[in-house]
C-alpha positions, 0 to 999 in steps of 0.5 A, spaced: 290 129 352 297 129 349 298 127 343 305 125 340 307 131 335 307 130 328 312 129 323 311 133 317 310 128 311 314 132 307 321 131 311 319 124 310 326 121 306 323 116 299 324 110 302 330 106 296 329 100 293 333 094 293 333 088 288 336 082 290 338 078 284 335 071 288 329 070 291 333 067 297 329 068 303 337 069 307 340 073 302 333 077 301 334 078 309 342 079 309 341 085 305 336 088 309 340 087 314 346 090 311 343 095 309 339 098 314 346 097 319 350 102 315 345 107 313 339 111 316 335 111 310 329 108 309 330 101 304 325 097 302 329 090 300 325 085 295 328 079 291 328 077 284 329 070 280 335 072 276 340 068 273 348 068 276 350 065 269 354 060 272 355 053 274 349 052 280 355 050 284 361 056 282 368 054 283 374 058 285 374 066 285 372 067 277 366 064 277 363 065 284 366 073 283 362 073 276 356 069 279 354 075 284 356 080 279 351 077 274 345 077 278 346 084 280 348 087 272 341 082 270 337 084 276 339 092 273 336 089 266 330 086 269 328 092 274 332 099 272 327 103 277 331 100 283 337 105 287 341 099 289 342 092 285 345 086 290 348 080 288 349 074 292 353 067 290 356 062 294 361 058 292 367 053 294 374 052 292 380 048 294 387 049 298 393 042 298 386 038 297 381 040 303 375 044 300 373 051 303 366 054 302 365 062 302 360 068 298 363 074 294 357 080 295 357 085 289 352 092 289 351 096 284 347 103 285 344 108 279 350 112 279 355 107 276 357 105 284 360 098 284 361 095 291 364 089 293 366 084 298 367 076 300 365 073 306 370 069 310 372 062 308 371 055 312 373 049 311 368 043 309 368 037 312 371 030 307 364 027 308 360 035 304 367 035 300 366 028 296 359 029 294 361 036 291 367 033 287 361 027 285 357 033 282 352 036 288 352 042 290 353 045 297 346 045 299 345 039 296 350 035 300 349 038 307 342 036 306 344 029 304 349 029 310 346 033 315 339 030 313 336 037 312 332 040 307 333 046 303 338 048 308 341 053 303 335 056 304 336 056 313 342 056 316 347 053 310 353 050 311 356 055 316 351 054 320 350 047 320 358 046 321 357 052 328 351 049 331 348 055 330 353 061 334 354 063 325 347 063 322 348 064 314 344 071 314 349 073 318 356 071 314 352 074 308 349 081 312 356 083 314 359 081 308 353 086 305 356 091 310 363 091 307 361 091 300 358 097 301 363 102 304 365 105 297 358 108 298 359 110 305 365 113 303 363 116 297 368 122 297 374 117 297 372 111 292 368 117 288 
């Protein structure tokens, strides 16, 4: 009988860890994603509840930036065991009187590494934007519009407005990709 050889446990690389400043199941799977797209490495990804130290529903790039870079400084506080901390944060802004929609990515690793990203913005529908204005976060008026629940725990907003060809995971993970070129780069973003 043929076994198949074994590895030497020994050459077994320690896989990382990676809190997430959010127990958000798609910015949890976003980076899971993310990071196993542009590493070989062993990750294992987990989520936290921390806070962004901001408005529930950011506006403008300050605030949105700020939120995703709290929740990866706070989740570094709560549990500085981990290799890498993300924050995740979405937020909405407004261009001559329409509304637009986007995240910014922050990583932080135990080296003092800082990678950040934003992800593509896309433009909310009068019917969303007018509930915002009103006082409602994004998931809040999807779901209200598009009779949903807890959609900012699904699909989101971009997914709801693509009819599912861009789910949330992905416009988050590709996000997280970008915002980790400075540790794929190492030698240049030094």
């Amino acid at each position: 009988m043929a076994f198949p050889q074994r590895k030497n446990i020994k050459e077994e690389k320690r896989q990382q860890l990676i809190i997430v400043g959010s127990k958000n199941p798609v910015k949890i799977n976003s980076t899971d994603i993310g990071f196993h797209a542009a590493f070989e490495s062993a990750f294992l990804v987990e989520g936290l509840n921390v806070s962004s130290e901001v408005r529930d529903q950011p506006i403008g790039d300050e605030e949105t930036y700020l939120g995703a870079h709290n929740r990866a400084k706070n989740s570094k506080q709560v549990f500085p065991e981990a290799d890498y901390w993300v924050g995740i944060e979405g937020g909405i802004d407004e261009d001559k009187g329409e509304m637009y929609a986007y995240a910014w990515v922050v990583i932080m690793d135990r080296k003092g590494q800082i990678g950040k990203a934003k992800t593509a913005t896309f433009y909310l529908p009068s019917v969303v934007s007018d509930l915002i204005k009103e006082g409602k976060e994004l998931g809040e008026a999807d779901d209200q519009v598009f009779m949903k629940d807890n959609s900012k725990q699904g699909s989101g907003a971009v997914g709801i407005l693509t009819n599912g060809v861009v789910n949330r995971k992905d416009y988050y993970s590709q996000a997280v990709i970008l915002a980790l070129i400075p540790f794929l780069n190492e030698s240049i973003y030094g």
